[in-house]
N, C-alpha and C positions, 0 to 999 in steps of 0.2 A: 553464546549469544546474550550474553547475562549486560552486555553493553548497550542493548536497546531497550533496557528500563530503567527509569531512573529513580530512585529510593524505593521502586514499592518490598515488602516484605510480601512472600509468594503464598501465603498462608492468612495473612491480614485480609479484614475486613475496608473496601471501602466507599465510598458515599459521593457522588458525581454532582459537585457544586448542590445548587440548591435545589435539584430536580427529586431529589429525593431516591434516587438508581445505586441502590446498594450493591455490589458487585466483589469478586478474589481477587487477590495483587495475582493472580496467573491467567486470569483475562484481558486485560490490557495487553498483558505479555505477548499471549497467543494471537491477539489481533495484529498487533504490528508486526512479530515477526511474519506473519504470514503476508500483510500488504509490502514488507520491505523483500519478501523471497519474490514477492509477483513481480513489482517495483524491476527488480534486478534481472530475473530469470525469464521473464516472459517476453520481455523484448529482444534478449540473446538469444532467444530460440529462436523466435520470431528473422532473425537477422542471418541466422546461421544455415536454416530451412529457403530462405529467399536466394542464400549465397548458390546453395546445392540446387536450385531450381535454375536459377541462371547458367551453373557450371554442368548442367546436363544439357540444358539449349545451348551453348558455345562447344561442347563436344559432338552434339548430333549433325554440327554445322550447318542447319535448315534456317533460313534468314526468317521466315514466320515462327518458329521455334524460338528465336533467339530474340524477337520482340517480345513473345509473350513471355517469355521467362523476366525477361526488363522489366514489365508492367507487372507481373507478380512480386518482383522483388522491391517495387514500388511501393505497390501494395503494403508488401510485408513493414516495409520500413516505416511509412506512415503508422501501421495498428500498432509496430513498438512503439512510435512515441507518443502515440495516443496513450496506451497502457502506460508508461511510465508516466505524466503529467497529468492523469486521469484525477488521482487523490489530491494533489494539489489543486487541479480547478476546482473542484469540488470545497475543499477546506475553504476557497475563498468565497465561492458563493454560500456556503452555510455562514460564513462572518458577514460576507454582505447583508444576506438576505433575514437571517435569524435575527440580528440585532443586540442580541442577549450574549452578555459575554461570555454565561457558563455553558450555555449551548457549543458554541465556537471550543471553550477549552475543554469543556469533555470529551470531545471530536479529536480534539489534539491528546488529549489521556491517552484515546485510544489507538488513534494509528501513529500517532511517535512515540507513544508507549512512555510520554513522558506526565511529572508533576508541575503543574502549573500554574501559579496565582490560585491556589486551592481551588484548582478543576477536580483533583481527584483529592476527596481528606478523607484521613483514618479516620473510623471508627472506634479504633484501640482495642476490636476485637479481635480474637483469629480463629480460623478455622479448623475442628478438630479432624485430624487426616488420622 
C-alpha cells in the first residue's frame, strides 16, 4: 500500500504548513490508509449484509418480511454512500469554511496521504527507531 503516500520518507520528520504540527512520514500514512480501507470496505459490507437481509425475506416468502428486508436494504445502501462521500463533504466544507489554504492541504496530507503545495514540509530530520 506504499501507493497511497506520496514522497514522504516513513522515518522523517515533518511540519503541516504554517500551523507549526510537527508530525512522522507514518502518520499521514496510517491516516489514509485507514480512511481509504473505511472508504472501500464499509460500504461493501454494508451492501453485502442488506443483500443477505433481503435474500432471507425472499426465502421466507412472507410479503411483510419481504418489505422490510427492502427498506433495510434501503437503508443499508443509503449509510454506504453516506460512508463513502463522508470525507469528501467534509474536505469541501473545511476549504469552504476555513479559508486558509494550509488548513484545507494539511487535511489533504492527511487523508490522501499526499504532499501538496508544501502542506506537508520536511523538517530534514528523522526519527531515531
Amino acid at each position: 500500500m506504499m501507493f497511497l503516500v506520496d514522497n514522504f520518507e516513513m522515518s522523517g520528520l515533518y511540519k503541516c504548513g504554517s500551523l507549526g504540527f510537527e508530525f512522522s512520514g507514518t502518520f499521514p500514512y496510517l491516516v489514509s490508509t485507514a480512511i481509504l480501507i473505511i472508504k472501500i470496505v464499509v460500504p461493501i459490507l454494508l451492501i453485502i449484509f442488506g443483500m443477505l437481509d433481503l435474500g432471507k425475506a425472499v426465502v421466507a416468502s412472507k410479503e411483510d418480511e419481504i418489505k422490510k428486508g427492502q427498506q433495510t436494504f434501503i437503508k443499508r445502501v443509503i449509510a454506504a454512500v453516506i460512508v463513502f462521500f463522508v470525507i469528501q463533504i467534509v474536505q469541501i466544507l473545511i476549504n469552504f469554511i476555513s479559508g486558509d489554504k494550509n488548513i484545507s492541504e494539511c487535511f489533504n496530507c492527511f487523508v490522501n496521504g499526499k504532499i501538496a503545495d508544501n502542506a506537508c514540509i520536511s523538517t530534514s530530520e528523522t526519527l531515531d527507531m
